[in-house]
C-alpha positions as CSV (number, residue, x, y, z in Angstrom):
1,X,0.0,0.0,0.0
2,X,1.6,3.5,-1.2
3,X,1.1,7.0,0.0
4,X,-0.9,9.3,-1.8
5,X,0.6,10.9,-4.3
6,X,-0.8,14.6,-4.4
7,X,-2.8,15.5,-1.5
8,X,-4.2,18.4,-3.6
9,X,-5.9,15.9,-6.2
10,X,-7.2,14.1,-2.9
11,X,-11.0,14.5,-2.5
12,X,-11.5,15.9,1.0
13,X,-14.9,16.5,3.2
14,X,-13.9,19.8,4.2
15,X,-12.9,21.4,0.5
16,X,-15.7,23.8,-0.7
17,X,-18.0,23.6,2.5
18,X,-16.6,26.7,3.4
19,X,-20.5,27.6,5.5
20,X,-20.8,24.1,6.9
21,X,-17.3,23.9,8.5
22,X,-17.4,27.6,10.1
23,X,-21.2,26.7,10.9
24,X,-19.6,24.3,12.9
25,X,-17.2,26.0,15.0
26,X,-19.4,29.4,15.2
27,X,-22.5,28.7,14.5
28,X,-23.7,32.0,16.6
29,X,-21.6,34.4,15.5
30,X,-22.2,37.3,12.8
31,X,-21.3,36.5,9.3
32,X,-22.4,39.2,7.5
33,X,-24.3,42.5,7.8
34,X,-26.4,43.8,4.6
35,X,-26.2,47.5,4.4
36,X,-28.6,47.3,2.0
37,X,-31.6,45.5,4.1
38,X,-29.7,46.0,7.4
39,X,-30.4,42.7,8.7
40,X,-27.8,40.8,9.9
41,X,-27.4,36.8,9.4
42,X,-25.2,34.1,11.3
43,X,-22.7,31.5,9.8
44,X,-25.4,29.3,10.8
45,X,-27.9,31.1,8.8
46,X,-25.2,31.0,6.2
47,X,-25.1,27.8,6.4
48,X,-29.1,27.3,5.7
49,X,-29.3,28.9,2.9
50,X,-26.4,27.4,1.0
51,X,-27.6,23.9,1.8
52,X,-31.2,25.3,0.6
53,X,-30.3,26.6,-2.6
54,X,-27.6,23.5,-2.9
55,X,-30.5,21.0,-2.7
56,X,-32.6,23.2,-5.4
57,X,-30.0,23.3,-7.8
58,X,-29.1,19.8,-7.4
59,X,-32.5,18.0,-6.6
60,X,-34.5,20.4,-9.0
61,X,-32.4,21.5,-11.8
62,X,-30.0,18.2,-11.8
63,X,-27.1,20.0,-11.4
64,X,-23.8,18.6,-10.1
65,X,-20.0,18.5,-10.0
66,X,-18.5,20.8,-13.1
67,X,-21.3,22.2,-14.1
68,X,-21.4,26.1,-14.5
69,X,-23.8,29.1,-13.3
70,X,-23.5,32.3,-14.8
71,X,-24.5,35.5,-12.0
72,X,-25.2,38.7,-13.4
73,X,-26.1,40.9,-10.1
74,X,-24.9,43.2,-7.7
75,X,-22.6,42.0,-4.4
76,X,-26.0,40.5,-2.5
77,X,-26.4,37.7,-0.3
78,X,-27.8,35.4,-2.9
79,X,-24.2,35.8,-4.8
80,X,-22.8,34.3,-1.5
81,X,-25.5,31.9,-1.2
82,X,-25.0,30.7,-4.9
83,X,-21.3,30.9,-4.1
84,X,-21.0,28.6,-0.8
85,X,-23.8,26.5,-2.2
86,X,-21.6,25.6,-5.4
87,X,-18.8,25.3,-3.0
88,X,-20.5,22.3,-1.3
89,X,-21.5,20.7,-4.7
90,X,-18.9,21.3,-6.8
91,X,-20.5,23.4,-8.9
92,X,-18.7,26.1,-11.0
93,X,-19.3,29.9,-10.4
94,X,-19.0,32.3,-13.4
95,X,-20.0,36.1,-12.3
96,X,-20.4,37.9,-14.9
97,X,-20.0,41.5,-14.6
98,X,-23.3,43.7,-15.3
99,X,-20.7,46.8,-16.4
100,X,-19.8,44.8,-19.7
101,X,-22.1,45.2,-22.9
102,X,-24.0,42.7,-25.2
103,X,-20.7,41.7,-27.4
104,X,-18.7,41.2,-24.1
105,X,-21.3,39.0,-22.4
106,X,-22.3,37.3,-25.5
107,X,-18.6,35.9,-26.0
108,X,-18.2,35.1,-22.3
109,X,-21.8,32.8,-22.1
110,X,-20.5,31.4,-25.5
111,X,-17.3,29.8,-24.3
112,X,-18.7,29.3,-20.6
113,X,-21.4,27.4,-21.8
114,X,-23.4,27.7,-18.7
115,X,-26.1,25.7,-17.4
116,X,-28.0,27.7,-15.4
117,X,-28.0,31.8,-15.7
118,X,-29.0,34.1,-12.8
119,X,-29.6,37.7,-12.6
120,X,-30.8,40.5,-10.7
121,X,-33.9,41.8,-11.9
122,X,-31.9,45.4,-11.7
123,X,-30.4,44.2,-15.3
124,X,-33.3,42.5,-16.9
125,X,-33.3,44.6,-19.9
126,X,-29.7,43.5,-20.2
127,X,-30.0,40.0,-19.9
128,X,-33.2,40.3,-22.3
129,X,-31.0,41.0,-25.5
130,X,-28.4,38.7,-24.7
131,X,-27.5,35.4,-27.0
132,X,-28.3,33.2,-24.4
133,X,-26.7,29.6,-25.3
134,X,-28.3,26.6,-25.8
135,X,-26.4,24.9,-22.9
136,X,-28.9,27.2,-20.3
137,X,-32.0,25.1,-18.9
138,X,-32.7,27.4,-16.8
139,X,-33.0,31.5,-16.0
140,X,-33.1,32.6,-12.6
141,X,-34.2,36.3,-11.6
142,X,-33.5,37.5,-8.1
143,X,-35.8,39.9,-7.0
144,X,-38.2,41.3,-8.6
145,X,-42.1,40.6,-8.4
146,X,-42.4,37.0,-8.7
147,X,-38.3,36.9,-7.3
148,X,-38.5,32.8,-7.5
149,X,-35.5,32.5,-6.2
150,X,-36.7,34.0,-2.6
151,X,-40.3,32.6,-2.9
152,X,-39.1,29.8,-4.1
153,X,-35.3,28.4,-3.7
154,X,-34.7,29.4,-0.4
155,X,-37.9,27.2,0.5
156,X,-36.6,24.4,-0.6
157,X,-36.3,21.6,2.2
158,X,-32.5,21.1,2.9
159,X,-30.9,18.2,3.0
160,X,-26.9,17.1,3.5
161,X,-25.6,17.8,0.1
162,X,-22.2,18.3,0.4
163,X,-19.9,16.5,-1.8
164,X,-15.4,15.4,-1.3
165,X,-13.6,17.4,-3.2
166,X,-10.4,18.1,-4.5
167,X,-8.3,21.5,-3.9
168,X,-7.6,21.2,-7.4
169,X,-11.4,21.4,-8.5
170,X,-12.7,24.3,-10.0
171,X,-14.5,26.6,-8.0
172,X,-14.5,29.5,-10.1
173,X,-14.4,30.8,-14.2
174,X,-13.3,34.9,-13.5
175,X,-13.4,37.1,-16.3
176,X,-10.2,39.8,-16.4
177,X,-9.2,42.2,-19.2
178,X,-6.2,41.2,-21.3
179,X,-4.0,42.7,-23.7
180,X,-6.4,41.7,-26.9
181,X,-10.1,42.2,-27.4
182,X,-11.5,38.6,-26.2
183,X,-11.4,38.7,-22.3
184,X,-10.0,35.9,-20.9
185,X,-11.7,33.4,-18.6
186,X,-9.3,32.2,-15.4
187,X,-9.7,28.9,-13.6
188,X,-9.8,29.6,-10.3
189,X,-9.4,26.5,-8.1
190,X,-10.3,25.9,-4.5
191,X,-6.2,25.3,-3.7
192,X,-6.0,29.0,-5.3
193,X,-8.7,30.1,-3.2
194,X,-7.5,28.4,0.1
195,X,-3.9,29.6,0.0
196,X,-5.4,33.1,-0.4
197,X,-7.0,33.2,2.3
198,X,-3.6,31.9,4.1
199,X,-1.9,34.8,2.6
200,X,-3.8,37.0,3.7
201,X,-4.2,35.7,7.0
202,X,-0.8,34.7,7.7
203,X,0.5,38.1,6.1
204,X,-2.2,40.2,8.8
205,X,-4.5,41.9,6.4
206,X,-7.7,41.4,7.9
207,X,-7.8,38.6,10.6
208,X,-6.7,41.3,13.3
209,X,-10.1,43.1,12.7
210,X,-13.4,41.5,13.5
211,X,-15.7,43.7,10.8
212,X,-14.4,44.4,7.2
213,X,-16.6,45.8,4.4
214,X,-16.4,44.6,1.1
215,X,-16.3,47.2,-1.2
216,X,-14.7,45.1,-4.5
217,X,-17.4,43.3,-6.8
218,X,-18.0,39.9,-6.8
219,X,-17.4,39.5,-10.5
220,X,-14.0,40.0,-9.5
221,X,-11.6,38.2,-8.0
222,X,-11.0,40.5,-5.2
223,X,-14.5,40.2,-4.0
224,X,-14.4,36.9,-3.4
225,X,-10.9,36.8,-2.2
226,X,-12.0,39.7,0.3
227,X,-15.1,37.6,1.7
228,X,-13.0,33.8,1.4
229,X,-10.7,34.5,4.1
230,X,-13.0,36.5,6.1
231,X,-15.4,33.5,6.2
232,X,-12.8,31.1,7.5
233,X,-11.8,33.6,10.0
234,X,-15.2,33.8,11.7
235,X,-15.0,37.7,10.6
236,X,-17.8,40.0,10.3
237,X,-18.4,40.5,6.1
238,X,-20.2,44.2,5.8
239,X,-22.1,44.2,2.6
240,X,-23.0,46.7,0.1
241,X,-24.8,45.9,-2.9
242,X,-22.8,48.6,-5.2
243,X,-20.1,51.2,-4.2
244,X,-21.4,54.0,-2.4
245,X,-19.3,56.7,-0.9
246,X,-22.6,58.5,1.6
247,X,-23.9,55.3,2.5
248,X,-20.0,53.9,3.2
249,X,-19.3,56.6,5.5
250,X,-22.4,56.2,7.6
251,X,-21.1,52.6,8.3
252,X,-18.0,54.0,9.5
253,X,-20.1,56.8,11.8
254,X,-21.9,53.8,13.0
255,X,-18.4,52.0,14.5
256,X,-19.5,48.9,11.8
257,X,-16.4,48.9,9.8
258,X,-12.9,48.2,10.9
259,X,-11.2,47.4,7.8
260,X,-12.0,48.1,4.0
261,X,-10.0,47.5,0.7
262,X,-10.6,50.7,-1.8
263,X,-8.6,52.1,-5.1
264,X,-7.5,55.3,-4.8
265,X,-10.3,56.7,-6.5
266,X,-13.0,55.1,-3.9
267,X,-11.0,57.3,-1.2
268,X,-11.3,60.0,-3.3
269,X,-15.1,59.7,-3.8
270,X,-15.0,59.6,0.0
271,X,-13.1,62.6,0.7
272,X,-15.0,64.6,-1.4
273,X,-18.7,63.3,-0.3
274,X,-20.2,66.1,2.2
275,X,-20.7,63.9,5.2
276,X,-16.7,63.1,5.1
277,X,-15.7,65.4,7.7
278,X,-18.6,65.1,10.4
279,X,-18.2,61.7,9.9
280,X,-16.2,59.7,13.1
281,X,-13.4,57.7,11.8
282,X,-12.1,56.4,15.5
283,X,-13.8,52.5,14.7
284,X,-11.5,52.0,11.3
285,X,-7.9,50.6,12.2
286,X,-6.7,50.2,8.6
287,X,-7.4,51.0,5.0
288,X,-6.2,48.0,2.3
289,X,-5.2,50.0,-0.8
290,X,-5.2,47.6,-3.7
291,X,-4.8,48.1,-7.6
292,X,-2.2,50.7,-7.6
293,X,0.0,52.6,-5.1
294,X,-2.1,55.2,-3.5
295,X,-1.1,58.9,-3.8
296,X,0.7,60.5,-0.8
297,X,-2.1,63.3,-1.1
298,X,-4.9,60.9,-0.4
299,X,-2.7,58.9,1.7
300,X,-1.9,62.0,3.9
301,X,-6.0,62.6,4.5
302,X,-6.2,59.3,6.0
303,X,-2.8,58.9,8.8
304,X,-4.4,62.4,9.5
305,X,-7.2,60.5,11.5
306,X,-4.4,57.8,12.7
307,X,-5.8,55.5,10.0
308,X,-2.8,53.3,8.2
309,X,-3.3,52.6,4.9
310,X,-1.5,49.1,3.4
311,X,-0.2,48.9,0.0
312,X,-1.4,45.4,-1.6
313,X,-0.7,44.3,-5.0
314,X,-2.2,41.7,-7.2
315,X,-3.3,39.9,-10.4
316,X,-5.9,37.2,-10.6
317,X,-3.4,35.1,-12.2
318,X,-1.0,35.0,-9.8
319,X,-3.1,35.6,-6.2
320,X,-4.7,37.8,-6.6
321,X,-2.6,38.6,-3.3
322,X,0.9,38.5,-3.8
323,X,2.1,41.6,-2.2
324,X,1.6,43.9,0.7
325,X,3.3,46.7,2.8
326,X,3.5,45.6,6.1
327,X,4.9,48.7,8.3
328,X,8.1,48.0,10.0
329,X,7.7,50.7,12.5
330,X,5.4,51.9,14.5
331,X,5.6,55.5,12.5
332,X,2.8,56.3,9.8
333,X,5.4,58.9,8.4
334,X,7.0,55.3,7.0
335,X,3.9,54.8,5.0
336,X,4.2,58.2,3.4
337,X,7.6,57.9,2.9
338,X,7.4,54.6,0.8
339,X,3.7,55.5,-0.6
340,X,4.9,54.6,-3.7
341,X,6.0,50.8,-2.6
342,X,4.4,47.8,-2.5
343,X,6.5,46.2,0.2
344,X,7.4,42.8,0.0
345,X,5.5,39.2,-1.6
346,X,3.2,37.9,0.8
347,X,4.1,35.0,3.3
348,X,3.7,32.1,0.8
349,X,4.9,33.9,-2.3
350,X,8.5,34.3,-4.5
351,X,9.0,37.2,-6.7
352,X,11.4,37.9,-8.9
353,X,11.9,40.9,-11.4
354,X,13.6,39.6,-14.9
355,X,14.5,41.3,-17.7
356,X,12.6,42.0,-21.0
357,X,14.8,40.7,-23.4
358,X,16.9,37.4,-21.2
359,X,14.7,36.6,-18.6
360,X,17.6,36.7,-16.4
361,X,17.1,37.9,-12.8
362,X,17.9,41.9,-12.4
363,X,20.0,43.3,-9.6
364,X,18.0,45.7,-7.0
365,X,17.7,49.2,-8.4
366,X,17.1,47.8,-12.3
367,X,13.8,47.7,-13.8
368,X,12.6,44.6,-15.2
369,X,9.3,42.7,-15.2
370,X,7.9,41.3,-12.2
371,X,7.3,37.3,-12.0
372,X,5.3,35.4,-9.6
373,X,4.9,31.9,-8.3
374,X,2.9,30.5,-5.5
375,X,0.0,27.5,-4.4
376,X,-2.6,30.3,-5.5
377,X,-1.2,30.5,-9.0
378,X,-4.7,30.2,-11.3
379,X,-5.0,27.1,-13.5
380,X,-4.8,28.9,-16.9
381,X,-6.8,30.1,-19.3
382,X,-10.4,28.4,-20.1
383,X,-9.6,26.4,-23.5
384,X,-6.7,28.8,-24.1
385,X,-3.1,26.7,-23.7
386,X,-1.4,29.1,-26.1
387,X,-2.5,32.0,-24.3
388,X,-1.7,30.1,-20.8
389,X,1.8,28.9,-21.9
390,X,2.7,33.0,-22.7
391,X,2.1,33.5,-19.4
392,X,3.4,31.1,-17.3
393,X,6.3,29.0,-17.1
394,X,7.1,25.1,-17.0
395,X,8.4,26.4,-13.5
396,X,5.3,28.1,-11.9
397,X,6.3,31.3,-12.9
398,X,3.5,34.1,-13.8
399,X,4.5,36.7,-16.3
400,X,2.8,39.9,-14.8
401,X,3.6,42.4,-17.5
402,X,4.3,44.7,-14.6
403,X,7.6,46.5,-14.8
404,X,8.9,46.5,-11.0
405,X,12.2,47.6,-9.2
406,X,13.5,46.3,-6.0
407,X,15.7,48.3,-3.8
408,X,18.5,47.7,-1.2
409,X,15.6,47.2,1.1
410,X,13.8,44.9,-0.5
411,X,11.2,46.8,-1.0
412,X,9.6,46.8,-4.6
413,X,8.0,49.7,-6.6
414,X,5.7,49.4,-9.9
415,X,6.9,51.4,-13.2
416,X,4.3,50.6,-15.4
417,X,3.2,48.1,-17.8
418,X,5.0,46.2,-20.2
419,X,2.2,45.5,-22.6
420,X,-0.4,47.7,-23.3
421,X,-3.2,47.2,-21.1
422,X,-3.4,49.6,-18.7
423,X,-5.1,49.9,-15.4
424,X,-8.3,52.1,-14.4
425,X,-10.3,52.8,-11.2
426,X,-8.8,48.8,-10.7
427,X,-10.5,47.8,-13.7
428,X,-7.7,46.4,-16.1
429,X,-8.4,47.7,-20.1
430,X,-7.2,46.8,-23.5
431,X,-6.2,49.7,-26.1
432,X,-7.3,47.2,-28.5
433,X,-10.7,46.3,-27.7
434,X,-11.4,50.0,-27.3
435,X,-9.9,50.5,-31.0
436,X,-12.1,47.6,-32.5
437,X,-14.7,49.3,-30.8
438,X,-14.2,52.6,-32.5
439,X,-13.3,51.3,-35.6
440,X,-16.9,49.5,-36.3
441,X,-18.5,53.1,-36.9
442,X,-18.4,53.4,-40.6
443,X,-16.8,57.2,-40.7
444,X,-13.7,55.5,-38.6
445,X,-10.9,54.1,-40.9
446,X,-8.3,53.7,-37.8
447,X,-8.2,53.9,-34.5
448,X,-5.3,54.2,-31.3
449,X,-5.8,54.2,-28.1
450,X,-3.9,54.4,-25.1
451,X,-3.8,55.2,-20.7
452,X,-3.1,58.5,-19.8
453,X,-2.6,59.8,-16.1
454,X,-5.6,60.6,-14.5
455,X,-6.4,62.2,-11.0
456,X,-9.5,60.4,-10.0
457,X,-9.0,57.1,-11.7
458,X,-5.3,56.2,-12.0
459,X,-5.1,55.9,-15.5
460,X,-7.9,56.6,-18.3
461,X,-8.3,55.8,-21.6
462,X,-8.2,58.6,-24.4
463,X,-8.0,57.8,-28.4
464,X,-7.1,58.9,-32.2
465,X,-8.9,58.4,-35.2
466,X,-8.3,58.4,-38.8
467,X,-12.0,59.1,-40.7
468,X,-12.9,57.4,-44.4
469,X,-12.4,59.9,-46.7
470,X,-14.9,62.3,-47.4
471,X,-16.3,61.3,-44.3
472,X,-16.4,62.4,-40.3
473,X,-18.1,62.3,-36.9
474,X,-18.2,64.6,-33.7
475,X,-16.8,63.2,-30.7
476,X,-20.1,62.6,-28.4
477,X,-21.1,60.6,-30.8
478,X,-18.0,58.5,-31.0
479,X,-18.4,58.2,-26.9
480,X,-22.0,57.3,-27.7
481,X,-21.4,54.5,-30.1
482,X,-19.0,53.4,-27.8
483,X,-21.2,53.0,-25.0
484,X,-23.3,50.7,-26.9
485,X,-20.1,48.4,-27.4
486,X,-18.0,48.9,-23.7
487,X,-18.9,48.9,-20.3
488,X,-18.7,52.5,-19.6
489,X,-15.0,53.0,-17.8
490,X,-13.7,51.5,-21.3
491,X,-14.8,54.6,-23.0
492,X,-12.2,57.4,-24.2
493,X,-12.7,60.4,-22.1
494,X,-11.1,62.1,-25.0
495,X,-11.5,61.5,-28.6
496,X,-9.0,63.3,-31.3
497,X,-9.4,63.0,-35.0
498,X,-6.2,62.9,-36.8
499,X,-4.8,62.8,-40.3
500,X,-2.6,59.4,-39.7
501,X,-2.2,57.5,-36.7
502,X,1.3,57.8,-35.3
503,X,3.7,54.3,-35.8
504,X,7.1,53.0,-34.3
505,X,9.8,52.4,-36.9
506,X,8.7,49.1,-37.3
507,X,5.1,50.3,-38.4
508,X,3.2,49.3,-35.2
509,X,0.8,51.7,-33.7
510,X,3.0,53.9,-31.2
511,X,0.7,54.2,-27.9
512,X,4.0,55.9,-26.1
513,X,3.0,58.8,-28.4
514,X,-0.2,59.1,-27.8
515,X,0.2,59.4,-24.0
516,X,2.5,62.3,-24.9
517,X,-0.3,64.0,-27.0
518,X,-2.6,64.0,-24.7
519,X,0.2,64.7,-21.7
């Protein structure tokens, strides 16, 4: 009789009941709190519902172990239902985000090939003029009049559906912008979404506080990595259905939040909302900064009040927690003073920073592209090995496309990208899918786009455009026929029409001069 050979291919109770094991241990305690309905709901009543909507899907619809549900909906309790009831069965979640457009959703429920599709009644009219495939049996609305899947779901008689398995099962398809038009689809595995939550945990992000608000969306990665590890803390999750800077503030007033992730452009929403300065800050121990570095401006708002903010850094490929600034003193001068850093990788996490052209290591000080490995590494790309091979290695190593430098200190700074996509409000864009966009109006004969600096959101997209001949168009009504193709932070906030588009000696379109144009 041998050992097993991989224990994460081993089928195991525990993997995926993420509600019935902290059930277990605190079944009394407060799970989450909805802002929205302001009724609060224990891991036991966690627990319930999961097992009630797990016997529906399975019992009802016939669903089971790789199968795929598609979510279109707002960061509500029925995602977390849907998302520790698929936990228990196996059953693989694919949030959709309700910001993309008909072309966008139409490609992803094309290649996800969902079973079941569920939506918030809020997007209806959305999910009315979508190409639904022929794979979905079944539509599910939540909310609404008839909302079947209150009246009805959560009234299904429970019963013990939990299922073994694997930390290499699938718990997750995540959509993410890319560096071409076609978004790509990321397996996310429960041994991804486990050694997350370890991360974080072990690195001290949020199992010091015992309330944290989720402000990323759960068609993200970071929403579900926010609520994962908060769940097998026994923390406090404090929901809100959509970002909302008044209503955010008067959770803080009320002493309900102790911890939050944000972008810089969520703080900056904050700062400038009236109720900002009457509101009392003295309940909030930390702020997470995530996406990019915050700005020391914003920054200095914040260790004004005493309130530390904590650089994190991240790609769904590679975490999506990989690094963190962990303060080293007690000082929150040292925060301002290395604003710009993102510290170190996390506990369970190597780095390196390689150059362009060799792939060799770089020495601290050079800039080179940053390279992660770690046991929360995704899976690759859904039916996309070409794609998955370009960015990572036979070794383990992910290919950010993040230029990064190291100093003597160990400490390591982002420079930029080294493809094209660029990075706004945390929402990750490609030039290209913006130019296709543009280019399907029948005046437009060429299109470049590129990021350029922005105050409020980091980066922002801005575009040129060659016209037919003969032909041309104003620009609100390029930014209209663009809405009608993009979610809405994809569209140029400026749109310049130009004799020729500008190329590099080799004849590729030169986005390093558009920045400067727009500059």
């Amino acid at each position: 009789m041998g050992f097993i050979e991989h224990y994460d291919d081993l089928p195991m109770d525990w993997v995926g009941d993420w509600a019935g094991r902290r059930a277990a241990l605190t079944p009394r305690h407060i799970a989450l709190y909805d802002s929205f309905t302001q009724k609060s709901y224990t891991f036991q009543d966690l627990n319930d519902r999961a097992c009630r909507v797990g016997t529906y899907l399975a019992d009802t619809l016939g669903l089971g172990k790789g199968d795929v549900i598609t979510l279109i909906c707002r960061n509500r309790i029925e995602a977390i239902d849907l998302y520790l009831a698929c936990g228990k069965l196996g059953i693989i979640l694919a949030p959709l985000s309700q910001r993309l457009k008909k072309p966008e959703l139409d490609d992803l429920l094309a290649r996800l090939k969902p079973r079941v599709l569920v939506h918030e009644n809020a997007f209806a009219e959305l999910v009315a003029t979508l190409a639904v495939p022929g794979s979905v049996q079944a539509v599910i609305e939540i909310d609404g009049a008839q909302n079947p899947f209150e009246n009805v779901i959560l009234k299904t008689e429970a019963r013990a559906i939990n299922i073994p398995l694997a930390l290499n099962d699938i718990s997750l398809y995540v959509h993410t912008g890319g560096t071409t038009a076609v978004p790509k689809i990321c397996i996310v595995s429960h041994r991804q979404m486990v050694w997350n939550s370890f991360d974080i945990l072990a690195t001290g992000i949020v199992g010091a506080f015992r309330s944290v608000l989720i402000t990323f969306p759960f068609f993200h990665i970071g929403g579900w990595n926010t609520f994962t590890p908060l769940l097998h803390a026994g923390v406090t999750s404090v929901l809100l259905r959509e970002f909302n800077p008044g209503l955010i503030l008067e959770l803080i007033h009320e002493g309900r939040v102790e911890n939050f992730g944000a972008v810089e452009a969520m703080l900056q929403f904050l700062i400038a909302h009236p109720k900002f300065a009457e509101t009392d800050f003295s309940k909030v121990k930390a702020i997470t900064a995530a996406a990019a570095p915050c700005s020391k401006a914003v920054m200095q708002v914040f260790l004004d009040k005493g309130i530390p903010i904590s650089q994190t850094y991240g790609m769904t490929e590679a975490g999506p927690s990989n690094f963190a600034y962990i303060a080293r003193t007690d000082s929150l001068e040292e925060l301002l003073t290395n604003s710009a850093s993102i510290g170190t990788s996390m506990f369970h996490c190597d780095a390196k920073i390689v150059d362009r052209d060799s792939g060799h290591e770089v020495a601290p000080g050079e800039v080179g592209v940053l390279c992660l490995r770690s046991p929360h590494n995704f899976d690759g790309y859904l039916n996309d090995p070409a794609r998955t091979e370009k960015v990572i290695s036979p070794e383990g190593w992910v290919y950010t496309g993040d230029l990064a430098v190291r100093d003597q200190d160990g400490l390591v700074c982002i420079q930029g990208r080294a493809d094209n996509m660029f990075i706004t409000g945390g929402e990750n864009v490609s030039p290209e899918e913006i130019e296709q966009a543009l280019m399907k109006h029948p005046a437009v004969a060429g299109a470049i786009c590129a990021g350029v600096p922005d105050p409020k959101w980091g980066q922002a997209p801005v575009a040129l455009v060659v016209f037919h001949a003969g032909k041309t168009v104003a620009e609100d009504e390029l930014k209209h026929f663009c809405r009608e193709h993009l979610a809405g932070y994809k569209v140029p906030k400026e749109i310049r029409a130009v004799a020729s588009l500008p190329l590099t000696g080799a004849g590729k379109l030169d986005r390093h001069t558009v920045v400067g144009l727009f500059a």
